[in-house]
C-alpha positions in Angstrom: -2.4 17.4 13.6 -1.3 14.1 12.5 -3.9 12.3 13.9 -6.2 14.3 12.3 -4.9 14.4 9.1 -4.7 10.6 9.1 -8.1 10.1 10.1 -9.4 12.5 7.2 -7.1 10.2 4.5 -8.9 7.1 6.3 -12.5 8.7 5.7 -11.4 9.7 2.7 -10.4 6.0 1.6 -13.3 4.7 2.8 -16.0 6.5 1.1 -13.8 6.3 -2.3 -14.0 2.4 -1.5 -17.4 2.4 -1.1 -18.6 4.6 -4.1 -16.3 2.6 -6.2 -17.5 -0.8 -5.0 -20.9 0.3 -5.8 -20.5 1.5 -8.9 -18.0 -0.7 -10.6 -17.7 -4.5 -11.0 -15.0 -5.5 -8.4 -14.0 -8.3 -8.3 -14.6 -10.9 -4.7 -10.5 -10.4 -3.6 -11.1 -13.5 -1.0 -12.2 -15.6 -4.2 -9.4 -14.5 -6.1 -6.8 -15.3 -3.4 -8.6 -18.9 -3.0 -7.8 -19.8 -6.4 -4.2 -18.5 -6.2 -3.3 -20.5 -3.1 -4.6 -23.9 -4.6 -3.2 -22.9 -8.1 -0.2 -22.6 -5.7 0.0 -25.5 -3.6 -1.0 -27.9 -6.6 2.4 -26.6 -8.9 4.2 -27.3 -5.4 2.9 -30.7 -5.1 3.3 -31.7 -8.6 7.3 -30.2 -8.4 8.3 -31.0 -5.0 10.8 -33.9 -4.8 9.8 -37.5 -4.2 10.3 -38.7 -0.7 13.1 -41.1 0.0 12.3 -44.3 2.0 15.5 -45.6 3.5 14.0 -49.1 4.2 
């Protein structure tokens, strides 16, 4: 039964996903996650400490 029952939740999921990606404005996750990880590595850059050079 479990196998079952997960597959129904996964159907389930899915259509909800669907419908509501259809119907709503969603917004493009792999956009969003873009922007995050150069708003990221930009702070890390601008805090990161300055390399020595032992010459």
């Amino acid at each position: 039964m479990g196998l079952i029952k997960s597959s129904i939740h996964f159907m389930l999921g899915t259509g909800c996903g669907i419908y509501i990606a259809q119907n709503y404005n969603v917004p493009d996750i792999r956009k969003l996650v873009n922007t995050w990880m150069f708003v990221a590595k930009h702070i890390e850059k601008t805090y990161q400490k300055p390399k020595k050079d032992d010459d």
